[in-house]
C-alpha positions as CSV (number, residue, x, y, z in Angstrom):
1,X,107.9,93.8,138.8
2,X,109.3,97.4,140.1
3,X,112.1,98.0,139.1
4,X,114.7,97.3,142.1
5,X,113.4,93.9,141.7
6,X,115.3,93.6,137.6
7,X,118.8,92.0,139.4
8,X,121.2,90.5,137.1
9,X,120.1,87.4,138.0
10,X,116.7,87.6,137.1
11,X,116.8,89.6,133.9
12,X,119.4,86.7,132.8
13,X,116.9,84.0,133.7
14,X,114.4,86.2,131.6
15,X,116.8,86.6,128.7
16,X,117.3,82.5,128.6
17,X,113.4,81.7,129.1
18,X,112.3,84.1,126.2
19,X,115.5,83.4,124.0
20,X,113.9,79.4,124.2
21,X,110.3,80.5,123.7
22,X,112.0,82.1,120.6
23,X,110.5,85.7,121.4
24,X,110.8,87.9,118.2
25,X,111.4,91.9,118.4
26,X,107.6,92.3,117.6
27,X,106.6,90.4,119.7
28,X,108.8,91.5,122.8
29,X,107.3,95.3,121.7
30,X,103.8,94.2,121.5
31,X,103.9,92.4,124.9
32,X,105.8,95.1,126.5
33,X,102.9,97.6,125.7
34,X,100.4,95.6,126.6
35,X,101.8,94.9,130.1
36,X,102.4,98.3,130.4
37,X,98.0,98.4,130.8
38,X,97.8,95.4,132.9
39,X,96.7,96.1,136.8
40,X,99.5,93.2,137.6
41,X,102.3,92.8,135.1
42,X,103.1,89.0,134.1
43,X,105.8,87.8,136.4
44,X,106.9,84.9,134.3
45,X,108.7,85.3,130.9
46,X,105.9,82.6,130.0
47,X,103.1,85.0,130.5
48,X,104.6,87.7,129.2
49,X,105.2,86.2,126.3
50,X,101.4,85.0,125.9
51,X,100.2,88.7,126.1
52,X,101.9,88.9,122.3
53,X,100.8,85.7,120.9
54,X,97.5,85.0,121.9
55,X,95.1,84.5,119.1
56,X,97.4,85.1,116.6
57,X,94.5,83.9,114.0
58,X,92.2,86.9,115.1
59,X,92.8,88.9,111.9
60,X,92.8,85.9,109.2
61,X,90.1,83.6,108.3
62,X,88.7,81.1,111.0
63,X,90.4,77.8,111.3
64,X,87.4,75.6,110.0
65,X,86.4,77.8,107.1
66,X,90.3,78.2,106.2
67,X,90.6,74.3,106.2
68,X,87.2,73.7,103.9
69,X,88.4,76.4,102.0
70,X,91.8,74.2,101.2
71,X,90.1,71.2,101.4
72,X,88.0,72.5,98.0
73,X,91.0,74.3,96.6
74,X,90.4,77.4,97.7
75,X,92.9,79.8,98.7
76,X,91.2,83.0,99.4
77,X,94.4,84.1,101.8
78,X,98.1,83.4,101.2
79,X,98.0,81.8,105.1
80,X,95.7,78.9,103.8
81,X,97.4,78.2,100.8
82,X,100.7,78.1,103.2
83,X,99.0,75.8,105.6
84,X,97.9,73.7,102.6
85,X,101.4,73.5,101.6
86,X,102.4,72.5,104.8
87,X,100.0,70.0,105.3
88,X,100.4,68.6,101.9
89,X,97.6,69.1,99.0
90,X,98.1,65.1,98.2
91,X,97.0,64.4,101.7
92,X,94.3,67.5,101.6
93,X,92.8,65.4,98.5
94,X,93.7,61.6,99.4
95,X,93.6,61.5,103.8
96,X,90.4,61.7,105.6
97,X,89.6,64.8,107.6
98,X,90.4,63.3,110.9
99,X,94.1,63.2,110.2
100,X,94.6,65.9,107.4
101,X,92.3,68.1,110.4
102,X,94.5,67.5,113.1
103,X,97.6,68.6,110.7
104,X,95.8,71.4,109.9
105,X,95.3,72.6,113.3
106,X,99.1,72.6,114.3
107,X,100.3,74.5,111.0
108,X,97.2,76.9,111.0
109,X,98.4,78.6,113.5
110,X,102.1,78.6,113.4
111,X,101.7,79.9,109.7
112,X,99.2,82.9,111.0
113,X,102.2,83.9,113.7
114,X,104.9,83.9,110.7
115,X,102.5,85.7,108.6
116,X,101.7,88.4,111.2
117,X,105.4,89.1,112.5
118,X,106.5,89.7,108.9
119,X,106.9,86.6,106.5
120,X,105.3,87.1,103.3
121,X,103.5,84.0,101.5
122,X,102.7,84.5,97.9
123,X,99.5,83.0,96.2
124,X,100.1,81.1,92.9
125,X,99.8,82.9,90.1
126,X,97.4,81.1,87.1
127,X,98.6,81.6,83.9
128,X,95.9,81.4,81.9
129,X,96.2,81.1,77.8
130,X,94.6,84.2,76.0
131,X,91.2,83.3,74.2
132,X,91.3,84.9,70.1
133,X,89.3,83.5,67.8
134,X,89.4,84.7,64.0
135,X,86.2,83.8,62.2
136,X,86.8,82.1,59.2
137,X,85.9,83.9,55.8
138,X,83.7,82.4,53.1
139,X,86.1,83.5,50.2
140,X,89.4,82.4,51.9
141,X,90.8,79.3,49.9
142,X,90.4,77.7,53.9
143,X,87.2,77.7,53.4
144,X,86.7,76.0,50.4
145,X,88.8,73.2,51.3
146,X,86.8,72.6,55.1
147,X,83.5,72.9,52.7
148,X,85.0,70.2,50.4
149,X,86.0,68.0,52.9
150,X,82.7,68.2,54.8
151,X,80.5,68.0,51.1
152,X,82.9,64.4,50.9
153,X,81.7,63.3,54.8
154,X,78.4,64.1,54.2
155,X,78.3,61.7,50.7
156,X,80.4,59.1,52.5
157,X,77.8,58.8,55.4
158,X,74.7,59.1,53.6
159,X,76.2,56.3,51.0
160,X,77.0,54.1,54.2
């Protein structure tokens, strides 16, 4: 639109149409800069709008692999393990694909947008027990009492 056609009238219809579509800052930059390279800019808050949110799952895992992925506890990207929140990991485990799939498909992408306009999801962090093991010593009094008890066993079975 030039710029003698921006009355009061239709930037307000603008401001109501992107305020529902729930436009975000980032977004309203990123699809400004775009239009600015388009031969004929959008002339519908709708399609302006789409210029900043289409394929907001191009720089995270595909939608497939990120559901077998969750599917197999996987979570290679905070995104999936968000989605698999969302979803549910009971239903993940329990449901069969064609519904747990279809869930899938709606959060996927919702949870991609979040991710990409700023919203941090956090793996889980494992805590994982640390592995020491102390070899047992052939003089320690220990040791003569596991080579008692295990002299005893071994007379009790062969007596049996």
């Amino acid at each position: 639109m030039k710029d003698e056609d921006w009355m009061f009238d239709t930037v307000e219809i603008w401001a109501i149409a992107l305020t529902d579509l729930r436009i975000t800052g980032k977004e309203l930059a990123t699809a400004q800069r775009k239009s600015m390279a388009l031969d004929w800019p959008p002339t519908a808050p709708a399609d302006f709008l789409a210029l900043a949110r289409t394929d907001t799952t191009a720089n995270y895992p595909d939608t497939r692999a990120a559901y077998r992925d969750a599917a197999h506890n996987r979570y290679p990207h905070a995104v999936i393990y968000e989605t698999a929140r969302r979803v549910g990991f009971w239903e993940l485990k329990t449901k069969s694909e064609a519904v747990t799939y279809k869930s899938w498909q709606q959060h996927y992408p919702q949870v991609c947008r979040e991710h990409s306009e700023g919203n941090e999801f956090a793996l889980p962090v494992e805590q994982q027990l640390e592995y020491s093991h102390t070899p047992l010593k052939a003089d320690s009094p220990v040791a003569a009492k596991v080579d008692d008890f295990l002299s005893q066993f071994l007379k009790k079975r062969e007596s049996a």
